[in-house]
Backbone as ProteinMPNN parsed JSONL, in Angstrom:
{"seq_chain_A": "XXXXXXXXXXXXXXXXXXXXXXXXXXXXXXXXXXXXXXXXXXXXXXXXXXXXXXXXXXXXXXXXXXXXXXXXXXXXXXXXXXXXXXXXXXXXXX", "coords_chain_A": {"N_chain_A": [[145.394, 114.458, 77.843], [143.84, 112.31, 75.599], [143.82, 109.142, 74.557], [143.478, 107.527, 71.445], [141.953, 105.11, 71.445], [140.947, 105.317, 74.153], [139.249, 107.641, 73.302], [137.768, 106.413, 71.495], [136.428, 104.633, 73.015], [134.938, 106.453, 74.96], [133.047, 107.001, 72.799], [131.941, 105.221, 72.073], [130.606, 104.34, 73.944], [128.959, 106.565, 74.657], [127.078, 106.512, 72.298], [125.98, 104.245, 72.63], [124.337, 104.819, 74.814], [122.891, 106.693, 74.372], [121.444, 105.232, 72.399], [120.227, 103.464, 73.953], [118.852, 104.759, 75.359], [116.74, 105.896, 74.069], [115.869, 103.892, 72.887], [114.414, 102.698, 75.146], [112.747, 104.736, 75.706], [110.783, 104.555, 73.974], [110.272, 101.932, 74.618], [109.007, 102.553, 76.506], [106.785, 104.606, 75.81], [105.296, 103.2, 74.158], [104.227, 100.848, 75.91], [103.269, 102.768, 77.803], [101.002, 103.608, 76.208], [99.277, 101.457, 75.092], [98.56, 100.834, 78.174], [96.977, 103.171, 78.416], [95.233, 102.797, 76.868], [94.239, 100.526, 77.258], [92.968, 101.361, 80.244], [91.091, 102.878, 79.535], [88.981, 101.65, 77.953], [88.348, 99.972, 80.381], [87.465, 102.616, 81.922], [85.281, 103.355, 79.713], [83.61, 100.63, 79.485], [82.74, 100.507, 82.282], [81.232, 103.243, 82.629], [78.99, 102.381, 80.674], [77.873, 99.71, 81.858], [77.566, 100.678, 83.889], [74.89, 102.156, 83.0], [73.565, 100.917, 81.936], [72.705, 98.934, 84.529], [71.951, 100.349, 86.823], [71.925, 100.0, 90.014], [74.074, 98.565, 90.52], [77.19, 97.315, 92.388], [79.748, 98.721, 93.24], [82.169, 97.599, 93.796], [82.375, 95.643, 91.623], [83.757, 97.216, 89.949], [86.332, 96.814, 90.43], [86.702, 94.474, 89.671], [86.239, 94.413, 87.365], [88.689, 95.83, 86.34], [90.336, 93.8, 86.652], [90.078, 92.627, 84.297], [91.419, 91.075, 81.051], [92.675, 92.137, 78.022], [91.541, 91.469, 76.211], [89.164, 90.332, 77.312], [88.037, 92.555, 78.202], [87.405, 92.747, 75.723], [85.47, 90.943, 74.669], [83.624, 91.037, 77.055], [82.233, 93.733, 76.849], [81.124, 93.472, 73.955], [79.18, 91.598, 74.425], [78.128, 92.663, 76.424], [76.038, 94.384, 75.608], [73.893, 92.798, 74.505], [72.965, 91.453, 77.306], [71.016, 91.089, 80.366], [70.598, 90.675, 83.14], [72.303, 91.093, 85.858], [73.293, 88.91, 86.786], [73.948, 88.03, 84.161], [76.243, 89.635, 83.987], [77.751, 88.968, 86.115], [79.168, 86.725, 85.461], [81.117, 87.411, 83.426], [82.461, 88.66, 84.465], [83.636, 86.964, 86.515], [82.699, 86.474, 89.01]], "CA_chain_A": [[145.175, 114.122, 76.455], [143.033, 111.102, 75.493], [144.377, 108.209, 73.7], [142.617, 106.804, 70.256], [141.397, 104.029, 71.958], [139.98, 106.331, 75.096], [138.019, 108.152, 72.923], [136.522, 105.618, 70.803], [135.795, 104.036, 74.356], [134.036, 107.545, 75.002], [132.442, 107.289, 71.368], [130.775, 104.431, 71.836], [130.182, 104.376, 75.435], [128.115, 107.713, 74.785], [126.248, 106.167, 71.755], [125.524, 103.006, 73.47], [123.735, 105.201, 75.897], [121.828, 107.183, 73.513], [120.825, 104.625, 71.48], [119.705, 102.784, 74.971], [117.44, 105.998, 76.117], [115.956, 106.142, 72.367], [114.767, 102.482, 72.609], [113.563, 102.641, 76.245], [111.835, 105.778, 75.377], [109.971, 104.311, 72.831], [109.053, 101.037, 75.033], [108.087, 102.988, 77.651], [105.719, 105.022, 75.273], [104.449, 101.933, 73.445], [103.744, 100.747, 76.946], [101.999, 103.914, 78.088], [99.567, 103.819, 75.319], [98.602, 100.249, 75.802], [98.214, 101.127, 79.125], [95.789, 104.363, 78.36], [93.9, 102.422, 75.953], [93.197, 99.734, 78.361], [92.285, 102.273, 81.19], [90.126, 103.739, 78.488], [87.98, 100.397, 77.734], [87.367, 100.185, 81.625], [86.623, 103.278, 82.425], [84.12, 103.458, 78.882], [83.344, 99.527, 79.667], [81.878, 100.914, 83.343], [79.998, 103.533, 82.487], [78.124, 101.752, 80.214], [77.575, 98.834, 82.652], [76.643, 101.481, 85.23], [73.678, 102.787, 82.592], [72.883, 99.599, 81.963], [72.313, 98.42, 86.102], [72.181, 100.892, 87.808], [72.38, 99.829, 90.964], [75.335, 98.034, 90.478], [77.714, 97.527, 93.215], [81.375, 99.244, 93.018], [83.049, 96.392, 93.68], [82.456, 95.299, 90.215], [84.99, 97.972, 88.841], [88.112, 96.072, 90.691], [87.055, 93.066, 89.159], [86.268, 94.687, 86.045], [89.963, 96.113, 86.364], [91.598, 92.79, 86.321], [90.205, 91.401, 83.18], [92.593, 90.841, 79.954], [92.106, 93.113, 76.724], [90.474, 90.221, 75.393], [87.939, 89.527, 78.332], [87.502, 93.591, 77.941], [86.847, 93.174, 74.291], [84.463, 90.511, 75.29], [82.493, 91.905, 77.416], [81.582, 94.832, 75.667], [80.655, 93.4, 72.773], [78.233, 90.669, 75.129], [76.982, 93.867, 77.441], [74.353, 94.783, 74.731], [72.941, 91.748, 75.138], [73.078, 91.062, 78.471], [69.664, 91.418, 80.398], [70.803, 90.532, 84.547], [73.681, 91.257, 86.457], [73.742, 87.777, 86.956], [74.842, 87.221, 83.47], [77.782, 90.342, 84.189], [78.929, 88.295, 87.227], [80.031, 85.719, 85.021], [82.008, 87.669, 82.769], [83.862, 89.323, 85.922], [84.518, 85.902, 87.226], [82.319, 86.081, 90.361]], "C_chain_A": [[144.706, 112.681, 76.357], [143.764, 110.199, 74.306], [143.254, 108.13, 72.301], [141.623, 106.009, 70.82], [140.276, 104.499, 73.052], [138.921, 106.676, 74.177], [137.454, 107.332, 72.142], [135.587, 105.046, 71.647], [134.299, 104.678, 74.789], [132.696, 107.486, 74.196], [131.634, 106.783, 71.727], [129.933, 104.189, 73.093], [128.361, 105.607, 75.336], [126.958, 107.383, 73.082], [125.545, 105.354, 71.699], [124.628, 103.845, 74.439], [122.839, 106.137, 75.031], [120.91, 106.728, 72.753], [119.853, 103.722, 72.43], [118.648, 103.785, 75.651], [116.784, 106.109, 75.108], [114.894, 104.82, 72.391], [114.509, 102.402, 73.522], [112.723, 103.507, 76.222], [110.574, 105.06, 74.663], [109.313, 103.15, 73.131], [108.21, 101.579, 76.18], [106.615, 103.765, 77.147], [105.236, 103.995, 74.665], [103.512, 101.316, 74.742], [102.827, 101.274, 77.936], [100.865, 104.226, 77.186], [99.031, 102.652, 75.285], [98.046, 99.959, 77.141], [96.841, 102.169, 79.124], [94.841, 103.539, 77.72], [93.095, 101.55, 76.838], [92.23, 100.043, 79.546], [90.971, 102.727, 80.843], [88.874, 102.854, 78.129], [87.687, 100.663, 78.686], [86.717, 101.185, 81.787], [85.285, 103.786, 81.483], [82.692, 101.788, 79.109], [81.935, 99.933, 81.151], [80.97, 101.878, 83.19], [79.087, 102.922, 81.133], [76.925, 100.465, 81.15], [76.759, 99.463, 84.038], [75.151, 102.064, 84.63], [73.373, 101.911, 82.856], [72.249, 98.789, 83.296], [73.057, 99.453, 86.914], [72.611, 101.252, 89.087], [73.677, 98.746, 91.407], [76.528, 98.174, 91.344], [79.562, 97.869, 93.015], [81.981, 98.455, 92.573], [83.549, 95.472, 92.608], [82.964, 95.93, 89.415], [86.13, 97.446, 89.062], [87.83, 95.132, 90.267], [87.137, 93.366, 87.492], [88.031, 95.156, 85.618], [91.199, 94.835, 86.52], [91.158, 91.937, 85.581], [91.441, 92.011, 81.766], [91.832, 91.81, 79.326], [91.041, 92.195, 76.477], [89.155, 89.799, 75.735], [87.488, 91.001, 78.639], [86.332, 93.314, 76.938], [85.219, 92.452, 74.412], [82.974, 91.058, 75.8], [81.855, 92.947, 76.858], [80.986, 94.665, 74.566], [79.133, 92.209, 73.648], [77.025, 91.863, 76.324], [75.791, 93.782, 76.783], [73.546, 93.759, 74.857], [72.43, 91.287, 76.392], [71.375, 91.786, 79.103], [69.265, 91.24, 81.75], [72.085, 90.758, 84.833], [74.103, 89.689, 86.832], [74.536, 87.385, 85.395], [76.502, 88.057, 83.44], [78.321, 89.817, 85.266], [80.0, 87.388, 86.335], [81.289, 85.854, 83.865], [82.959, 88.346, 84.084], [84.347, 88.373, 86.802], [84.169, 86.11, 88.738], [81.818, 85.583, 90.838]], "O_chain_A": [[145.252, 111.866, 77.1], [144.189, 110.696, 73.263], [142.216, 108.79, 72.352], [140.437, 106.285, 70.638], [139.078, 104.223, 72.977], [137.823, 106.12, 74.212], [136.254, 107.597, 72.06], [134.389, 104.888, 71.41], [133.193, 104.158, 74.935], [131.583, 107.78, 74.631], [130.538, 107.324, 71.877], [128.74, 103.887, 73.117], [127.219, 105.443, 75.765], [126.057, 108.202, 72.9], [124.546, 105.351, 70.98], [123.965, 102.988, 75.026], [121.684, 106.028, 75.442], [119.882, 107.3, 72.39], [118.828, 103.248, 71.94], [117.74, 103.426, 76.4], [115.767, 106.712, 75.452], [113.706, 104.715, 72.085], [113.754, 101.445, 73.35], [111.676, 103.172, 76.777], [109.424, 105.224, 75.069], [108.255, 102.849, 72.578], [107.13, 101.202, 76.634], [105.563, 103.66, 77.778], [104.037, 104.176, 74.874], [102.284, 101.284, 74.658], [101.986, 100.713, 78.639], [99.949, 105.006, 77.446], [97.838, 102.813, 75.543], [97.228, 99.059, 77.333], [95.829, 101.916, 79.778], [93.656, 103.6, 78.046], [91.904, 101.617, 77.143], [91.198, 99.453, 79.863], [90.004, 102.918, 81.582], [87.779, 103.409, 78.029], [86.81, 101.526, 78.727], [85.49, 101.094, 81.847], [84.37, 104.419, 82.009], [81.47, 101.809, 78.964], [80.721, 99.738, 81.091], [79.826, 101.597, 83.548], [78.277, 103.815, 80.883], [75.698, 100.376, 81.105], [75.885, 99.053, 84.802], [74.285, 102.409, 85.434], [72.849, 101.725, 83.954], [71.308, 98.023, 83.084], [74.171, 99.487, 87.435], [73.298, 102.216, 89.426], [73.991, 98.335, 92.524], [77.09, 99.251, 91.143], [80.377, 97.03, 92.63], [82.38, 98.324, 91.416], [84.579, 94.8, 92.553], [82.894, 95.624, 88.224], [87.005, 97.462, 88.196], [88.812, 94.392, 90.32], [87.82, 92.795, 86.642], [88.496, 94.742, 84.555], [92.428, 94.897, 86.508], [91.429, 90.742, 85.707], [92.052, 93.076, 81.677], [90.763, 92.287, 79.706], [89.825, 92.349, 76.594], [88.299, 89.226, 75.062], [86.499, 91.005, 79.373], [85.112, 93.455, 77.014], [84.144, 93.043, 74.31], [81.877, 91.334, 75.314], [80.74, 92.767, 76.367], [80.31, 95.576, 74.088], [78.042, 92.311, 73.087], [75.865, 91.841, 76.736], [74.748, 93.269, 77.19], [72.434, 93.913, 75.363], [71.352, 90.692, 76.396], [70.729, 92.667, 78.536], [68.086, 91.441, 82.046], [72.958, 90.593, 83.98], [75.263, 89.419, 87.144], [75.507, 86.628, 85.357], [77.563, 87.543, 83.088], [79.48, 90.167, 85.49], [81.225, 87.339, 86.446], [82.089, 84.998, 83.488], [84.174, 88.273, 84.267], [85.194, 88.598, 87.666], [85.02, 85.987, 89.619], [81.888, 85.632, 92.066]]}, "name": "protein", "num_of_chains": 1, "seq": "XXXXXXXXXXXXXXXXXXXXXXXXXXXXXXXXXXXXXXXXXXXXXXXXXXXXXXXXXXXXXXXXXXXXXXXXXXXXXXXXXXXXXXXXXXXXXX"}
């Protein structure tokens, strides 16, 4: 038989832990869609960059893969203009 005290122990123990999988849930999905979206720029970011120069060497997707949202957003909006791969080195920082 469980005391008063036990089970409030229980109570809260087991709503402390529900309420702790509810809000990790919810950063882990906040986190996974900031994640997709960003995936989602590169991999729309590259093929564009691949119409655009064709012969464009791979290697320029791992660099493209470690810029910021910001140095995504960037670029993309500077592609259309762009008119050498020399000026896409300099947004990929090579």
């Amino acid at each position: 038989m469980q005391t008063i005290a036990e089970w409030l122990k229980q109570e809260g123990m087991e709503k402390g832990m529900e309420k702790g999988m509810k809000e990790g849930m919810e950063k882990g999905l906040a986190k996974g869609i900031i994640k997709g979206k960003e995936e989602g720029r590169e991999e729309l970011l590259w093929k564009l960059i691949s119409k655009k120069f064709p012969q464009i060497p791979s290697r320029y997707y791992e660099k493209l893969k470690a810029l910021t949202i910001d140095q995504l957003d960037t670029l993309g909006l500077d592609l259309m203009e762009m008119q050498s791969e020399e000026e896409l080195k300099r947004h990929l920082l090579m």
